[in-house]
Backbone as a printed PyTorch tensor [residue, N CA C, xyz], in Angstrom:
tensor([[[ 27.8220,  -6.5070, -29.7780],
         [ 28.2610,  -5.7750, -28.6090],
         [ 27.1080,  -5.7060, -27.6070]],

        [[ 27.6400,  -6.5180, -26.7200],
         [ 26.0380,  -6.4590, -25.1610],
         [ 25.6050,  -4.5920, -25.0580]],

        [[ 24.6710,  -4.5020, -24.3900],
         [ 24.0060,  -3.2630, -24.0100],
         [ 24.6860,  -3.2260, -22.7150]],

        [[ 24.6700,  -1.6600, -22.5300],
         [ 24.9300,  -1.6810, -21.0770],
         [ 23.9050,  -0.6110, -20.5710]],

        [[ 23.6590,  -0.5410, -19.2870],
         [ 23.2240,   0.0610, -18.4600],
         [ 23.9650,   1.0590, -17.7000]],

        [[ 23.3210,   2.1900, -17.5270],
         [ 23.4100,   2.4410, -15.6550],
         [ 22.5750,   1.8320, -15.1000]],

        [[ 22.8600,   1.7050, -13.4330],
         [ 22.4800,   1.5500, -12.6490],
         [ 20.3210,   1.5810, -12.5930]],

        [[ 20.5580,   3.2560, -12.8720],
         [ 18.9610,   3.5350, -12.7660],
         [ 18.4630,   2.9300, -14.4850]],

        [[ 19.0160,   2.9850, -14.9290],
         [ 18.8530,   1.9680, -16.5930],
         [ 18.0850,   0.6150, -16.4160]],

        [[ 19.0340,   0.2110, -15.7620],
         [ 18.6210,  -1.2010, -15.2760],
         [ 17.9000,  -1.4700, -14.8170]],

        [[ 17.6670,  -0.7500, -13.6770],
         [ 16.3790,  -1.0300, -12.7430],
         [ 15.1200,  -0.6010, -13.6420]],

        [[ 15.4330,   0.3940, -14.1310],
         [ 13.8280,   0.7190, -14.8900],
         [ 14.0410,  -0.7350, -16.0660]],

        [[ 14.6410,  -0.9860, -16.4820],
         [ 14.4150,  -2.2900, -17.6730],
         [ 13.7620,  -3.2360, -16.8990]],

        [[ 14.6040,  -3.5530, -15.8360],
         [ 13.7790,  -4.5600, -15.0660],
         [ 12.3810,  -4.2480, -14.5680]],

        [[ 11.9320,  -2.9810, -13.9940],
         [ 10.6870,  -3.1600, -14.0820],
         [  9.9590,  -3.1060, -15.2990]],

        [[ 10.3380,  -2.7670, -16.4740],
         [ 10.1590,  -3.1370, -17.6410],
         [  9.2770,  -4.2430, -18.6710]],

        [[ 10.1440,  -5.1510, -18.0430],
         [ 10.4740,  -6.5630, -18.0720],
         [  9.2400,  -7.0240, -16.9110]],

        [[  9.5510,  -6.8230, -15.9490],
         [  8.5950,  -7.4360, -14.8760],
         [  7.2900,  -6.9480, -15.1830]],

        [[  6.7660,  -5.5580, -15.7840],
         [  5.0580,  -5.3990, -16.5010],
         [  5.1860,  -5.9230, -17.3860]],

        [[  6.1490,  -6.7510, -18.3820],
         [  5.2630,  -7.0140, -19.4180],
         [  4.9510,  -8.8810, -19.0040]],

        [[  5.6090,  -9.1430, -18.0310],
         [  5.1330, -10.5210, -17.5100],
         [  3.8540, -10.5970, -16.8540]],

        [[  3.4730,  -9.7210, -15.8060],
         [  2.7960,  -8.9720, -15.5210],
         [  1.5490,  -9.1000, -16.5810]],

        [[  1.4720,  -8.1540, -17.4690],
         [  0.8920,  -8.3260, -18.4580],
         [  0.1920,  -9.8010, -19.3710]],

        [[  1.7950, -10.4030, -19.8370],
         [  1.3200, -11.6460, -19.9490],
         [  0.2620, -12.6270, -19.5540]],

        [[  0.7360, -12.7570, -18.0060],
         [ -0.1510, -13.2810, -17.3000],
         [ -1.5280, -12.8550, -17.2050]],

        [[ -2.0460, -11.3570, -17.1440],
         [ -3.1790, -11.3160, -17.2600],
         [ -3.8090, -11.6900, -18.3680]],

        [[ -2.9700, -11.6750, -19.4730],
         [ -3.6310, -12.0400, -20.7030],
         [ -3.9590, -13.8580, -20.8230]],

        [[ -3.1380, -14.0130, -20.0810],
         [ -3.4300, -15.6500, -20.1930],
         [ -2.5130, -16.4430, -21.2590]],

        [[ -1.3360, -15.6400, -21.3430],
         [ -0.5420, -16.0090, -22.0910],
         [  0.7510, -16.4680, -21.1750]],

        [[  0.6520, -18.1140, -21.0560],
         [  1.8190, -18.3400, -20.0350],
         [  2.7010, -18.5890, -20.8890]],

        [[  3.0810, -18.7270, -21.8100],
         [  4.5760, -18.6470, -22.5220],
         [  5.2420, -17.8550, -22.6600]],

        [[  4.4250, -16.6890, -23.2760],
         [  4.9110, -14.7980, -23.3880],
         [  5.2930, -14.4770, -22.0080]],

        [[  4.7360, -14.8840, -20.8790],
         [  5.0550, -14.5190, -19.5440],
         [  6.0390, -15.3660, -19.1430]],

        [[  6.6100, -16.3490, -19.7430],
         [  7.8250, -17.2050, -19.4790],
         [  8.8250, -16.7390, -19.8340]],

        [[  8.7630, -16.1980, -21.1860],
         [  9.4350, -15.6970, -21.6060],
         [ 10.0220, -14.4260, -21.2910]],

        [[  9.1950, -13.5790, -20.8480],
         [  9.8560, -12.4350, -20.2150],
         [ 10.3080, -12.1880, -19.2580]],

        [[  9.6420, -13.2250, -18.5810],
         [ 10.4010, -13.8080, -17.1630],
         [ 11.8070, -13.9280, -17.3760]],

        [[ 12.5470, -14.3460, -18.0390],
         [ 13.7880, -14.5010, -18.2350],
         [ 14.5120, -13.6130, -18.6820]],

        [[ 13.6500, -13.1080, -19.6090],
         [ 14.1910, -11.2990, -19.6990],
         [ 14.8190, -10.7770, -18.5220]],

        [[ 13.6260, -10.8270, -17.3350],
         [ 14.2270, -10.2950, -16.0330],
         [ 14.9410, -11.1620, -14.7540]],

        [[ 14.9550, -12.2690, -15.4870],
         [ 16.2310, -12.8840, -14.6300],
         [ 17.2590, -12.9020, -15.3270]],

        [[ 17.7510, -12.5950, -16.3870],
         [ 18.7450, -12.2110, -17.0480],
         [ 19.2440, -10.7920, -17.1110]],

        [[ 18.0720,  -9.6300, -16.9260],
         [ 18.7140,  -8.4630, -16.1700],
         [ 18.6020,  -8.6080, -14.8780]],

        [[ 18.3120,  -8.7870, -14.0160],
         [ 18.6780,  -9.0810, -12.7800],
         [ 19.5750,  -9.6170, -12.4390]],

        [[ 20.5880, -10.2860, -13.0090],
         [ 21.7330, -11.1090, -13.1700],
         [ 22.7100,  -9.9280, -13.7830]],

        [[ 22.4390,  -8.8400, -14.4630],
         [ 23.4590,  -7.7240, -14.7720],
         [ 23.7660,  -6.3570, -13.4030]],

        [[ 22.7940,  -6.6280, -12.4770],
         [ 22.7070,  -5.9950, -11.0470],
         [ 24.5170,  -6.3790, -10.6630]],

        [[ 25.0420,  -5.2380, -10.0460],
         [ 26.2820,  -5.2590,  -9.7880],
         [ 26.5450,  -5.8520,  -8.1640]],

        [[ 27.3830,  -5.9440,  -7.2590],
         [ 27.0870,  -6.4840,  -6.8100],
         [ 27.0830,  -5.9710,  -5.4900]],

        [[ 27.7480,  -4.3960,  -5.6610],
         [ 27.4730,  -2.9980,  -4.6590],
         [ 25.6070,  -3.3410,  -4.7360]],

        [[ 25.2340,  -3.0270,  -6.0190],
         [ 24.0430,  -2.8450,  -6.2460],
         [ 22.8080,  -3.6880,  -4.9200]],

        [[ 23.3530,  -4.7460,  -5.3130],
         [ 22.9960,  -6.2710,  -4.1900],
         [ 22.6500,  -5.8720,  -2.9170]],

        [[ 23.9640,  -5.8700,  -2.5230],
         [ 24.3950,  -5.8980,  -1.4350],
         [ 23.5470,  -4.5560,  -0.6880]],

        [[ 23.4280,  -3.1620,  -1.3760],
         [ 22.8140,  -1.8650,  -0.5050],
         [ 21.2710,  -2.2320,  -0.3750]],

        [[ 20.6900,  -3.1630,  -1.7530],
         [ 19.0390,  -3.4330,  -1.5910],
         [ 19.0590,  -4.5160,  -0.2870]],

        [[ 19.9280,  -5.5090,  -0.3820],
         [ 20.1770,  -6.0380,   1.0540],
         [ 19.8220,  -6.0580,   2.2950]],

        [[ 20.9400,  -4.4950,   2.1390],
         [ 20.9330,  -3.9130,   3.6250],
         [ 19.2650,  -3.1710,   3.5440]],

        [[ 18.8760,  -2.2630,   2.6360],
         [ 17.5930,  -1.2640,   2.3800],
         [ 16.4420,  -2.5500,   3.1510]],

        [[ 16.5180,  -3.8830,   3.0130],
         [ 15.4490,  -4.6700,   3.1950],
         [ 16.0030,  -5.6010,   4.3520]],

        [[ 16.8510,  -5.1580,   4.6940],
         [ 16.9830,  -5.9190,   6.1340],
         [ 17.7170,  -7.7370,   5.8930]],

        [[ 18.4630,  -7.4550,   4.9070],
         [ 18.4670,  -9.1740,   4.5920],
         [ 19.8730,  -9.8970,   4.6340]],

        [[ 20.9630,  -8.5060,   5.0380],
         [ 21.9820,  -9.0110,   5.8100],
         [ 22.3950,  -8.2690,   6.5070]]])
């Protein structure tokens, strides 16, 4: 059974996800940082699409 999120769930996973790449990289570990990379393009891909669309508008991008 997938996980689900809220909204603010998500976003904190994703930044989550994005320190431990973050991380990776400082360590000098580019695989571990590949890898989690996808972590967060795979939650970033669970972003709804209200969700999208308001960071969008928040950043000027439609």
């Amino acid at each position: 059974m997938p996980i689900t999120y809220t909204p603010d769930e998500l976003e904190a996973a994703i930044r989550a996800a994005g320190a431990q790449v973050e991380a990776h990289q400082n360590a000098g570990h580019s695989q571990k940082a590949r890898e989690a990379f996808d972590e967060v393009r795979r939650l970033v891909a669970l972003r709804s699409p209200e969700t999208v669309e308001r960071m969008e508008l928040e950043r000027g991008l439609s």
